[in-house]
Backbone as JSON, one array per atom type, in Angstrom:
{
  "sequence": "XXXXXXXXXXXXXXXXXXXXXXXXXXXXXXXXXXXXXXXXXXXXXXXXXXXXXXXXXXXXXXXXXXXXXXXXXXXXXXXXXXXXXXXXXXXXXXXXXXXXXXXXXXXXXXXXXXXXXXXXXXXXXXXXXXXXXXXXXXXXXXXXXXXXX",
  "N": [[45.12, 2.7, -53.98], [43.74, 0.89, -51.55], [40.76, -1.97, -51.03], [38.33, -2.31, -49.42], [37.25, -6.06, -48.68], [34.53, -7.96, -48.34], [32.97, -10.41, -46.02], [30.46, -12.44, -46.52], [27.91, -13.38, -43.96], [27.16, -16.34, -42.9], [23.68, -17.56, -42.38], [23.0, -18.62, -40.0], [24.7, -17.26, -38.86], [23.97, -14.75, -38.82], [21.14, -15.03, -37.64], [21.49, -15.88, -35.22], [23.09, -13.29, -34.04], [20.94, -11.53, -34.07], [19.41, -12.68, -32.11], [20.81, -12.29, -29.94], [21.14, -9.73, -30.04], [18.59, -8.53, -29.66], [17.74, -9.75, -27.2], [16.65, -9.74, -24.13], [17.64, -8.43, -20.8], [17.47, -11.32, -17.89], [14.94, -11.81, -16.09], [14.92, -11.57, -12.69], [13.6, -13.19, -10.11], [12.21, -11.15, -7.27], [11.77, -10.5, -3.66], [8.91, -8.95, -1.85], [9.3, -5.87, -0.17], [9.23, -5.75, 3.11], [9.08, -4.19, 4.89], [10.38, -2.79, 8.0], [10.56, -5.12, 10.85], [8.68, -5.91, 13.23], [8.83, -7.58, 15.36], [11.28, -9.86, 16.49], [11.73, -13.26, 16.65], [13.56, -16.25, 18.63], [14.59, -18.56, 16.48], [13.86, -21.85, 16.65], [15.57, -25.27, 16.2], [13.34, -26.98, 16.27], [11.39, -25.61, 15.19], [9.04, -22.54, 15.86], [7.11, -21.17, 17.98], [4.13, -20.12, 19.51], [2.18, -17.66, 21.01], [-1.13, -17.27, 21.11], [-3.71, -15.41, 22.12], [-6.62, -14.07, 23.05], [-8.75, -11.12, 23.55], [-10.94, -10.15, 23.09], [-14.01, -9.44, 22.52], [-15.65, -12.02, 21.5], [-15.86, -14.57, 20.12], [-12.92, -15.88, 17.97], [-11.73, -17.25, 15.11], [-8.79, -19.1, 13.78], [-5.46, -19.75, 11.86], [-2.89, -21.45, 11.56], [-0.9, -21.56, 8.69], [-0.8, -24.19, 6.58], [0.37, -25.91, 9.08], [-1.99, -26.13, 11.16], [-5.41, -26.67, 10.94], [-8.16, -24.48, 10.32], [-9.37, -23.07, 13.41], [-11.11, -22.44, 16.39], [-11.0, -19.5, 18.78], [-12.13, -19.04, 21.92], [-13.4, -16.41, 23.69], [-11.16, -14.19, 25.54], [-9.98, -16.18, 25.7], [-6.93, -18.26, 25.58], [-3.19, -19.84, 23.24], [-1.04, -22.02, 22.82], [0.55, -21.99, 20.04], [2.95, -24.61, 18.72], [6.41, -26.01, 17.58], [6.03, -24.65, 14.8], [6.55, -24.63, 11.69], [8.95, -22.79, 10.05], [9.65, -20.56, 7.34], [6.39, -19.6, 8.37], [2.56, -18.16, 8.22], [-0.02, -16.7, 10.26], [-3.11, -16.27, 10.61], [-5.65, -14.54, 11.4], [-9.28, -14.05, 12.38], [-12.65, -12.64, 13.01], [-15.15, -14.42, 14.35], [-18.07, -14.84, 14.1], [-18.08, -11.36, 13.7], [-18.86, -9.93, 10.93], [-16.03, -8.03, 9.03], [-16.57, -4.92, 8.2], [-14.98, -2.82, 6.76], [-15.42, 0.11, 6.47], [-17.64, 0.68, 8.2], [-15.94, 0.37, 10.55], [-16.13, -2.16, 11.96], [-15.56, -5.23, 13.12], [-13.17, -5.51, 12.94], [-9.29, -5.64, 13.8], [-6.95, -5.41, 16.16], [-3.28, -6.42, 17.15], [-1.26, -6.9, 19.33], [2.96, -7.66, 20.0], [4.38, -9.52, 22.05], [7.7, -10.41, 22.88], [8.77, -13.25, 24.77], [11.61, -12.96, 26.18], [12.95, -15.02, 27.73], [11.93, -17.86, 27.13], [11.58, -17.42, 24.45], [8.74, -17.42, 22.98], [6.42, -16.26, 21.16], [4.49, -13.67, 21.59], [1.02, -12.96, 20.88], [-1.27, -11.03, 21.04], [-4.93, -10.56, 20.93], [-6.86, -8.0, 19.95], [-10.2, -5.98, 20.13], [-10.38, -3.22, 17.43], [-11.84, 0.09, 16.01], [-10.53, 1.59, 14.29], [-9.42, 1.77, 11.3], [-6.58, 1.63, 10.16], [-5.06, 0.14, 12.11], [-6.31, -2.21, 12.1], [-5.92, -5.58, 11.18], [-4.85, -9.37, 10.54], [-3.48, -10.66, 9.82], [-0.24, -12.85, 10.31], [2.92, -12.98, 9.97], [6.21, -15.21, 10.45], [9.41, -15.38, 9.26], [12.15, -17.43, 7.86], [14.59, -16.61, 9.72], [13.6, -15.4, 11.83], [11.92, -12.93, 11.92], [9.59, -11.13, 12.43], [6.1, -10.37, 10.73], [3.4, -7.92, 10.29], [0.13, -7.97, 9.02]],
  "CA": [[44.12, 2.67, -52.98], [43.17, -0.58, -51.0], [39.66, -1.8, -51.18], [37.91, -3.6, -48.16], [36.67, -7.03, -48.69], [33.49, -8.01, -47.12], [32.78, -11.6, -46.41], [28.97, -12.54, -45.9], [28.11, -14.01, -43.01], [25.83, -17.47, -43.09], [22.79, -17.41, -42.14], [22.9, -19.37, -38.58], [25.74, -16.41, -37.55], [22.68, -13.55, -38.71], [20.1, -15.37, -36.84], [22.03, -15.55, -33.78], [23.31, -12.25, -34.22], [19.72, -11.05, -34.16], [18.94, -12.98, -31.0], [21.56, -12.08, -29.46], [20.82, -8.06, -30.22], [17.16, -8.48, -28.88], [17.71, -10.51, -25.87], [16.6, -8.79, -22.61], [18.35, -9.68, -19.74], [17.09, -12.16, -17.93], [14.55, -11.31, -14.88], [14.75, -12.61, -11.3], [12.25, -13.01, -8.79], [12.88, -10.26, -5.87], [11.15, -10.82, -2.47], [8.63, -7.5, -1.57], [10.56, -5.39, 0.69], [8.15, -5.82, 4.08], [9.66, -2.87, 5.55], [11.13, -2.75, 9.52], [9.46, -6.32, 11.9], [7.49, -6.09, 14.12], [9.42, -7.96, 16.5], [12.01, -10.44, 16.17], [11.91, -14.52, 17.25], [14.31, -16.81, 18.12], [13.53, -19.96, 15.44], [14.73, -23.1, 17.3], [15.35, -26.89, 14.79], [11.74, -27.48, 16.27], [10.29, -24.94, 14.94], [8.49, -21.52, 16.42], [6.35, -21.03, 19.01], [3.45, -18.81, 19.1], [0.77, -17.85, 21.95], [-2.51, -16.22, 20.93], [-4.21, -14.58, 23.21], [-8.31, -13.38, 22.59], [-8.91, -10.29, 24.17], [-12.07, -9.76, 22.37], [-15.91, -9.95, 23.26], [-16.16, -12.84, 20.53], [-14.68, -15.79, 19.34], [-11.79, -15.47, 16.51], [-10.73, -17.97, 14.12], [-7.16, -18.69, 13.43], [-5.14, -20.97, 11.45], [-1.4, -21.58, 11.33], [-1.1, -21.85, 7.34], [0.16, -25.32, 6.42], [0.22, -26.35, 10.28], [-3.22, -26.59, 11.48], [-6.61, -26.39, 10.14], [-8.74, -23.13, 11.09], [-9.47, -23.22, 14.9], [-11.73, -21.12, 17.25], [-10.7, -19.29, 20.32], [-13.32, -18.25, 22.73], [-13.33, -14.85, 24.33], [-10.79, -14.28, 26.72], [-8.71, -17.28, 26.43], [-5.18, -18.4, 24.49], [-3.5, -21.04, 22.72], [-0.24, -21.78, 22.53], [1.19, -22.91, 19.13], [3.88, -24.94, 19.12], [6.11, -26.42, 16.69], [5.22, -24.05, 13.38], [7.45, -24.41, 10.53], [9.41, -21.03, 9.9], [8.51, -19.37, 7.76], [5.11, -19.67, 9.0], [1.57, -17.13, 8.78], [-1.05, -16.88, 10.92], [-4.28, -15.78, 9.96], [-7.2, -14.42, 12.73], [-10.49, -12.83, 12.31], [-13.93, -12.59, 13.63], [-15.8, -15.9, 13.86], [-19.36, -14.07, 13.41], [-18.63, -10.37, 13.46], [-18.38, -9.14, 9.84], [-15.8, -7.26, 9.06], [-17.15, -3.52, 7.78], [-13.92, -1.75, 7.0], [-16.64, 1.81, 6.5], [-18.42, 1.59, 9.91], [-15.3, -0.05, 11.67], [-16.64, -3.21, 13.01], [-15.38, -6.55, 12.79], [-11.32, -5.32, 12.84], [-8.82, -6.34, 14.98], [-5.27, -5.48, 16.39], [-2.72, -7.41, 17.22], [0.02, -6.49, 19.77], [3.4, -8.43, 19.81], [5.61, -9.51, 23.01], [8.69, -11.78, 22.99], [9.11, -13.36, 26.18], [13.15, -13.93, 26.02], [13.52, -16.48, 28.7], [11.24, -18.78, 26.64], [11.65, -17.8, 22.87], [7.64, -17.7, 22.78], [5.79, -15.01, 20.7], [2.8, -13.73, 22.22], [0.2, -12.54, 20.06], [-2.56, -10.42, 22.31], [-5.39, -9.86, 19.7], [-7.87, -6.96, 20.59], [-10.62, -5.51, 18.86], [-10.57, -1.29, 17.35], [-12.19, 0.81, 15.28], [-9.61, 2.5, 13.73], [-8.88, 1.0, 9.96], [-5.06, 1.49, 10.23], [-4.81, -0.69, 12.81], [-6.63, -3.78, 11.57], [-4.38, -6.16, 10.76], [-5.23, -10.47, 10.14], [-2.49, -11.96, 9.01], [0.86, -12.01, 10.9], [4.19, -13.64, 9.14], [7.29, -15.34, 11.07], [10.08, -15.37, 8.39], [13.26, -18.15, 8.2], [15.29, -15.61, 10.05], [12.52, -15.14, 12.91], [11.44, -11.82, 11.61], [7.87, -10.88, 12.51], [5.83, -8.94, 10.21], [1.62, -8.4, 10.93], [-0.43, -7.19, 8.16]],
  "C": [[43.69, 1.21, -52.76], [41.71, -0.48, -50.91], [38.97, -2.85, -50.04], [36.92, -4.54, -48.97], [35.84, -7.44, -47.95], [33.13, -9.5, -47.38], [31.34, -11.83, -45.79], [29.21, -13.23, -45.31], [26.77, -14.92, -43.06], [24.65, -16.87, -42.06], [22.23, -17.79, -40.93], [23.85, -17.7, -37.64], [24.39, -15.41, -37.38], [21.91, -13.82, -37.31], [20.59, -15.24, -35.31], [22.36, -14.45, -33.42], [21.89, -11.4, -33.62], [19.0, -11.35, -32.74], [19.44, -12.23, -29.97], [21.58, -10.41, -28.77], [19.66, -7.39, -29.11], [16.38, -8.78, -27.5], [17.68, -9.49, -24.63], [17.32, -9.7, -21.49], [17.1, -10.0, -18.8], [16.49, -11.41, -16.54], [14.48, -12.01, -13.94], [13.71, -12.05, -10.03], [12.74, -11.67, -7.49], [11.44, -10.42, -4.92], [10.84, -9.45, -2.06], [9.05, -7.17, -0.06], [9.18, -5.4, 1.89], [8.48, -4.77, 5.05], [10.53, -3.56, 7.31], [10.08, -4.1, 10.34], [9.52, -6.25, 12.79], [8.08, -6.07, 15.64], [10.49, -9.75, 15.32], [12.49, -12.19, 17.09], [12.85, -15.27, 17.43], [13.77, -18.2, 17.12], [14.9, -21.1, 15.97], [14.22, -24.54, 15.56], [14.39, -27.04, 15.05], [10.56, -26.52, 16.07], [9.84, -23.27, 16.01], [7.58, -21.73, 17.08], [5.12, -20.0, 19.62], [2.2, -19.18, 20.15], [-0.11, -16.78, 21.72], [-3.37, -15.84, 21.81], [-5.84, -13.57, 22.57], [-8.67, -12.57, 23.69], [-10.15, -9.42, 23.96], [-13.15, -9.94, 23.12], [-16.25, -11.41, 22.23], [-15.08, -13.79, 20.0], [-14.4, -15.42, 18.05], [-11.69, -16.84, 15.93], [-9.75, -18.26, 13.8], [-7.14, -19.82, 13.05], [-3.72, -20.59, 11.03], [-1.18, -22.47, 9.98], [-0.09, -22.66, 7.2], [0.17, -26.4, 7.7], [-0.75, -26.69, 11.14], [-4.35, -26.37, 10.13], [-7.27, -24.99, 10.73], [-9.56, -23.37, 12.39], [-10.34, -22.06, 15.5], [-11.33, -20.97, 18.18], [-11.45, -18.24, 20.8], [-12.76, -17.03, 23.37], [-12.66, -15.14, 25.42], [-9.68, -15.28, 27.08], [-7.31, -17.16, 25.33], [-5.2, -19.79, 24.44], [-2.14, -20.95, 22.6], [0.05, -22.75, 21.19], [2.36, -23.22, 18.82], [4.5, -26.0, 17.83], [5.95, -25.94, 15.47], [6.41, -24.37, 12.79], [7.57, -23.21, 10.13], [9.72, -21.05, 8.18], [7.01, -20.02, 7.91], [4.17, -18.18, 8.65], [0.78, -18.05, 9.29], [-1.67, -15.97, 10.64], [-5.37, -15.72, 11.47], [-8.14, -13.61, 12.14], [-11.58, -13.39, 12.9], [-14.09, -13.8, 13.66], [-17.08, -15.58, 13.5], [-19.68, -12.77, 13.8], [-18.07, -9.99, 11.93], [-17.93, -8.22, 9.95], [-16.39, -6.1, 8.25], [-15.94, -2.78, 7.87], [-14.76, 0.22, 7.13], [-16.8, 1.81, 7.53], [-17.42, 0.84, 10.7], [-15.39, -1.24, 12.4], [-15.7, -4.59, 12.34], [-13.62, -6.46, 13.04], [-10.8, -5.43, 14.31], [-7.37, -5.92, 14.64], [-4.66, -6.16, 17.3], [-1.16, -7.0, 18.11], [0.84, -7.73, 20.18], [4.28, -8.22, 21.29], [6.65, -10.68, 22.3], [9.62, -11.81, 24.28], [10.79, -14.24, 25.46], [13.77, -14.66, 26.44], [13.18, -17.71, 27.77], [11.02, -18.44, 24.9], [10.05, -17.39, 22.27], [7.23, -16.43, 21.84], [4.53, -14.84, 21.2], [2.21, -12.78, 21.38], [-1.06, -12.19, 20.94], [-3.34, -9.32, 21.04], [-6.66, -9.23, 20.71], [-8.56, -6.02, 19.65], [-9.91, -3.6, 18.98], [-11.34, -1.39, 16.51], [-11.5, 1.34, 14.35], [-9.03, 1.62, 12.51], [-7.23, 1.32, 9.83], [-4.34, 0.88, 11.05], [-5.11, -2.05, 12.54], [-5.68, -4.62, 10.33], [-5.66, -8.33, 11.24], [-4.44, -11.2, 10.25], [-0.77, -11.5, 9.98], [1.77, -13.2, 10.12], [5.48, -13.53, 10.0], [8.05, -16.04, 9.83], [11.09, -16.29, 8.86], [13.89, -17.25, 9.29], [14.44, -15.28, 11.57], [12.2, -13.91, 13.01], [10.07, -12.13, 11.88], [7.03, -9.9, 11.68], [4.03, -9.26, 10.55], [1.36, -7.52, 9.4], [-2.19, -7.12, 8.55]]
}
């Protein structure tokens, strides 16, 4: 009868051994899935193009994050922004109605055109009531994806 020989193994192979055993693989960032957009831009080398539009009783706020500073636009008028770095958000809300998601006040929706002669996005913000509609923040992605939140 043959008898197996066992040769220990130093103490650097264990340790590694051990790492090696325990090691999770390695995790990578994933980008949250933003579902179906909105609407869809073209994104020229100079950037995106974006016209806001206040359809409200009250001046809004907005600010093209990274690209301007926060801006007011009076009742009724627009703005075109020009120029954004893609990806790009834009941010709007009240200028002095508090929002009240409970009694409805202060919220705001946000309907999207894209004029295709001119590339432009038009942003036509208008107040509701209705909390499944209020929306703030809108996002133009590398790719010229549109998403509003």
């Amino acid at each position: 009868m043959k008898t197996k020989r066992w040769t220990p193994l130093s103490l650097s192979v264990l340790a590694t051994l051990s790492v090696l055993a325990t090691a999770q693989a390695p995790l990578f960032a994933q980008a949250p899935s933003l579902g179906i957009p909105m609407a869809t831009v073209p994104v020229a080398q100079t950037g995106v193009t974006i016209r806001l539009v206040n359809q409200t009783s009250a001046p809004i706020t907005y600010e093209a994050l990274g690209d301007t500073q926060p801006r007011s636009l009076m009742t009724t008028a627009d703005v075109t922004l020009q120029q954004l770095n893609a990806p790009t958000t834009l941010t709007f809300f009240y200028q002095d109605i508090p929002k009240d998601r409970q009694a409805g006040t202060g919220l705001l929706q946000a309907t999207l055109a894209v004029d295709e002669a001119t590339g432009v996005l038009d942003v036509i913000i208008r107040p509701t009531n209705a909390l499944d509609e209020d929306v703030s923040n809108l996002t133009v992605e590398e790719n010229g994806n549109v998403f509003v939140f």
